[in-house]
N, C-alpha and C positions, 0 to 999 in steps of 0.2 A: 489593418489587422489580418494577420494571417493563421486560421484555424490549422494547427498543427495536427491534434487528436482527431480532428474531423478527417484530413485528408488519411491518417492512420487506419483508421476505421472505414473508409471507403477501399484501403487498399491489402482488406482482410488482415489484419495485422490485430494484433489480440493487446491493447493497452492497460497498462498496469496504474493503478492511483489509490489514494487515501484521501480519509476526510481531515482539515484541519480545524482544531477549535481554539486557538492559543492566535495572540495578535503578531507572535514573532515571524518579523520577515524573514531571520537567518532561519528558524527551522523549515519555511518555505522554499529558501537558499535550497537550505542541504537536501531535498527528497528530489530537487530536479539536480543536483549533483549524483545523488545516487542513482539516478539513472530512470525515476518514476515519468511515465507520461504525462498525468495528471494529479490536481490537489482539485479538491472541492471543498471550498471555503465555506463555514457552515455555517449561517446565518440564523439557523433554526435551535440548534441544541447548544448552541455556544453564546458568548458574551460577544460574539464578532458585529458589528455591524458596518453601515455603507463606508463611511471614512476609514476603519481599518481593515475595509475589504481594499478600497485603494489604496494602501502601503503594501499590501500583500499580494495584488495584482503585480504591481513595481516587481516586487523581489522573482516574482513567477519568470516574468519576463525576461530577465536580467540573465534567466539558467533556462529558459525555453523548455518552462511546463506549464499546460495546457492550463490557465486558471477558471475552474468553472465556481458555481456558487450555488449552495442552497437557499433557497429562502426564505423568510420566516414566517412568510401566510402568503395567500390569491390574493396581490391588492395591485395597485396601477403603482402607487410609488415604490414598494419593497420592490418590484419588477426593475420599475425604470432606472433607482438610481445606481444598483447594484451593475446594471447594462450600461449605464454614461459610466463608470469610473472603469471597464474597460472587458470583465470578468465577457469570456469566451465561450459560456455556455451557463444556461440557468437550471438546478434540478427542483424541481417543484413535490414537496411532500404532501401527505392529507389529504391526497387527490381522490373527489367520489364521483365522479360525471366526467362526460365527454364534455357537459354545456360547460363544467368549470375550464378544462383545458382550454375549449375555446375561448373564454376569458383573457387567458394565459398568453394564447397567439396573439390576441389584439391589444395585448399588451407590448410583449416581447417582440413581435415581427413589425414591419413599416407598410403601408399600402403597395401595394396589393392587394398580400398575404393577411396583415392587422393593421391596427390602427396605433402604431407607436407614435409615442409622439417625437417629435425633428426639435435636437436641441446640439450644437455644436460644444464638445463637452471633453475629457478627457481619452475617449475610446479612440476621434479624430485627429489626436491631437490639437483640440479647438479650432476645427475646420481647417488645419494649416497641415495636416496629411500628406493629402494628397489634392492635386485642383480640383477633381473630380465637383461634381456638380449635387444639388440635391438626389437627384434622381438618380444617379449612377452611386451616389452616398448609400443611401437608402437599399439598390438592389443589393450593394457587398455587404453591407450586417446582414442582410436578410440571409443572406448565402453562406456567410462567416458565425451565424451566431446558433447556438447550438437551446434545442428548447427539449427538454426532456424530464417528462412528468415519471413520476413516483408511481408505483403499482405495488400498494400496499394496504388497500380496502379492498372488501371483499363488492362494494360497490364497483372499483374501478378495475377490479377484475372482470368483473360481470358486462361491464360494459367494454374489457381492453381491444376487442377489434376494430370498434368505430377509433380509439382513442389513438391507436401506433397508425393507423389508414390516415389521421386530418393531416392535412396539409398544413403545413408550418412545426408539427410535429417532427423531430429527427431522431428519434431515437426513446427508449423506456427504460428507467431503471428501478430494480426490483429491492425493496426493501423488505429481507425474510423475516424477520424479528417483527413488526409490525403487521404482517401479512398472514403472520402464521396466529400471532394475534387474534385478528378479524376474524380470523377463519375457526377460532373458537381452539384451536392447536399449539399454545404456546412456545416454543421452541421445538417444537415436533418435526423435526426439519427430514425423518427419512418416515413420516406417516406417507400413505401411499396416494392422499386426497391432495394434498401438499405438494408431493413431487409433482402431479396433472394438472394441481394450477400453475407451477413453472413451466412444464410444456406449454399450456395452454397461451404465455405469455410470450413464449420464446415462437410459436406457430403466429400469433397474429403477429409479431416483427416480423417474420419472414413473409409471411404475404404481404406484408405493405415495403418489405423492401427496407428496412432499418435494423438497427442495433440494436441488440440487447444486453443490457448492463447489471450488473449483479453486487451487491456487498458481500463479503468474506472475511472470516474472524481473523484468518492469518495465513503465512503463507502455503501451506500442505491446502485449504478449503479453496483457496483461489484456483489452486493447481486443479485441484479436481473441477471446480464449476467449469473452468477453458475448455478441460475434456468434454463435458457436457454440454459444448456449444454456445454460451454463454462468448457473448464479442469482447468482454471487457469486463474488469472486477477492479473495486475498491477493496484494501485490505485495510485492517484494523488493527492486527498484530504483525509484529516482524520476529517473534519469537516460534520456533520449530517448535509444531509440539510430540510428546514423546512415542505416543503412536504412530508417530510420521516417521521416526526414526526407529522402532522398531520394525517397523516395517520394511523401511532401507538395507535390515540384517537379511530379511527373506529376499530382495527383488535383486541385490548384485548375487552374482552367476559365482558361483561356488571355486572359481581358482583364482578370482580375485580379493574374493571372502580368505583364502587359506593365505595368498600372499601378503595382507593387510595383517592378517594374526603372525605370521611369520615372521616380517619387518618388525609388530611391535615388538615381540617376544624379544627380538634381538637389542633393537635399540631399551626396551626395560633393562635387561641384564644389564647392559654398559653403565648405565646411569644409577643402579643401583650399586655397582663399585665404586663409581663413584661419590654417589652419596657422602658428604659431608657427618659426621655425628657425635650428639655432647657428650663431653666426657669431664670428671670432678675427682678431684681425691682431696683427701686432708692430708695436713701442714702436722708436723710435729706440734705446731706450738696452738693446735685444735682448728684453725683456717679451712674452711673449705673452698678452695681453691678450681676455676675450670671453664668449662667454654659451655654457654645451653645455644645448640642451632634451632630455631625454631622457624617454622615453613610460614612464607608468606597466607593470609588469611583468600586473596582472591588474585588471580592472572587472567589477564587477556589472551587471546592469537587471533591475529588476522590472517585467513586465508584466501589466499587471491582468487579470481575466479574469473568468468567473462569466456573467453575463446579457448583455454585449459582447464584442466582439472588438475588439483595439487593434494589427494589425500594425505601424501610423504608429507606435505606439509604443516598436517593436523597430528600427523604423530609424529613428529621430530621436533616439534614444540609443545604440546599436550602432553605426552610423558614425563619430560622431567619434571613438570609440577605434579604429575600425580604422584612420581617417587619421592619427591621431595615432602608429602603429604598437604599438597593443595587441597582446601577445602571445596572450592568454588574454580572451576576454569567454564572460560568463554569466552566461544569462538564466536567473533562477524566474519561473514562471506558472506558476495554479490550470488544475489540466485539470477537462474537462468530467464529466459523473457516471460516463460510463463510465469514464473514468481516461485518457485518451485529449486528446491537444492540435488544434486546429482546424488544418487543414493552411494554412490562408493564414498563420498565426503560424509554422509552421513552415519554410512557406516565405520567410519576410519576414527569419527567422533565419537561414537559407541564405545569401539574396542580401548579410546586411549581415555577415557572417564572423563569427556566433555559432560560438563553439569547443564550447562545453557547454549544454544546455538537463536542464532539473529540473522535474519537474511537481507543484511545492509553491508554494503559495501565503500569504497572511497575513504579521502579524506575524513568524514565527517562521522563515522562508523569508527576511526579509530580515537575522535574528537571526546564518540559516546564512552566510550572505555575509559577514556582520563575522567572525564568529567559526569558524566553520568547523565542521564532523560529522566522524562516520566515513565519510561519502559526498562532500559538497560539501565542497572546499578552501575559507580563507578568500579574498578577496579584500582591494587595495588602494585602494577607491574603489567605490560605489555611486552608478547614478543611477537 
């Protein structure tokens, strides 16, 4: 087993991932096609457990994304079996003590470090791997498996610099919703007592030397925690939200802003000559006779994205549906590595009456358009 996210993370690289709570392998498929570091199979708030955590492992593998796992309580077997069927790192929630983490290690880790226990299983491919011997077994999970507790009690806050310092520990991930909880602040997430216990989190990683990890409701929060030093975010939405985009009108540089309204302007006029429009008369013999054009209800566009930028793209497709009186257009485009859209896309989205933007990209982004998610409705028409 080869930790992908880990050596990422060692080589300052800011990885991008989601929680999953659905058994489906194909949507496991499609997020390491769209280009995600990591899935964290969620053991804890979902219906998931050990057996279709291994089918979901399988499909991780098959598109090389990192499969980590939540779990769903401190216990030796919710640990272990979720660790035999293959999952590359464990995130541990409910965390109030260092003494529980330490549980955790001597669960999760092999001697030395813990006391896991040696069971030839699906991770080894039932010790047929590689020849490697117990011992040299034992030191690669120790080194390949990723054990990173939850910082979401205002307990394991209190305690988080013994807890990022133990040994066997590699990392901490901050759950705000829960934390801001604890901390008696419900979603209070720009209180000022709030923001010093994310520092306070993000200072004990850096003196012990680890990562810290963050959840983020979508892609503009992810963007911003990266800024803020945070090694790595889970996103929960792939939808742009509208504040992020108006804010894209302020940050592109005002002759890009004029040539964006200028293109549209131009490409509107064409399309509205052309425009199509009903027309009816009556028949002597009282018939009303005639043509009704009536505009698609919703359109998609894919705009590409990756190592270009294509705004021409979002308004050379986004207009004709808004002259055509589209109700509903949206756009998918791949965001950039921070998980974050280029604000001239965003503003090119504005000017041409994009209603939704997605920051999914690939094959399977244009899959969500035909056919629809739990997030993207489908649409009746792609361009």
């Amino acid at each position: 087993m080869r930790n992908i996210l880990k050596e990422k993370l060692a080589r300052g690289e800011k990885p991008l991932g989601t929680f999953v709570g659905t058994g489906s392998a194909a949507v496991v498929e499609c997020l390491g096609c769209a280009g995600l570091d990591f899935v964290i199979l969620d053991n804890e708030h979902s219906p998931i457990e050990a057996e279709t955590t291994a089918r979901l492992v399988c499909a991780a593998e098959r598109r090389n994304i990192t499969p980590l796992a939540r779990v769903r309580e401190i216990s030796r077997p919710a640990i272990l079996k979720l660790l035999d069927v293959g999952v590359q790192g464990i995130i541990i929630p409910d965390v109030h003590s260092a003494a529980e983490v330490k549980r955790v290690v001597d669960y999760a880790k092999y001697a030395p470090v813990g006391q896991r226990g040696f069971c030839p299983s699906r991770k080894d491919g039932w010790g047929t791997d590689t020849p490697a011997g117990v011992l040299e077994t034992m030191a690669h999970f120790n080194g390949e498996t990723l054990v990173i507790p939850q910082c979401e009690t205002t307990e394991a806050l209190a305690d988080i610099e013994n807890i990022a310092a133990m040994e066997g520990v590699d990392g901490i991930f901050i759950g705000p919703f829960d934390l801001s909880i604890s901390m008696g602040l419900p979603g209070a997430f720009e209180e000022l007592r709030f923001k010093e216990a994310l520092t306070r989190i993000q200072q004990a990683c850096r003196q012990a030397g680890k990562p810290c990890l963050i959840f983020a409701g979508d892609g503009a929060a992810a963007g911003a925690r990266l800024a803020q030093g945070f090694d790595g975010v889970a996103i929960e939405n792939f939808r742009v939200p509208g504040e992020a985009i108006d804010a894209a009108m302020a940050e592109v540089d005002p002759d890009t802003l004029e040539a964006l309204k200028h293109a549209a302007a131009q490409i509107r006029d064409f399309h509205e000559r052309q425009k199509q429009q009903s027309w009816f008369f009556a028949r002597e013999d009282g018939a009303i006779v005639g043509s009704k054009v009536t505009p698609l209800e919703s359109v998609g566009i894919y705009v590409p994205g990756g190592r270009a930028l294509y705004p021409s793209t979002v308004l050379m497709n986004a207009l004709p549906a808004q002259v055509a009186g589209v109700e509903r257009i949206v756009c998918v485009t791949p965001p950039t590595k921070d998980g974050t859209l280029d604000a001239a896309i965003l503003a090119a989205c504005k000017i041409a009456g994009v209603t939704e933007i997605y920051t999914v990209g690939g094959a399977q982004a244009v899959a969500a358009l035909a056919y629809g998610t739990e997030t993207i409705r489908p649409v009746a028409k792609i361009t």
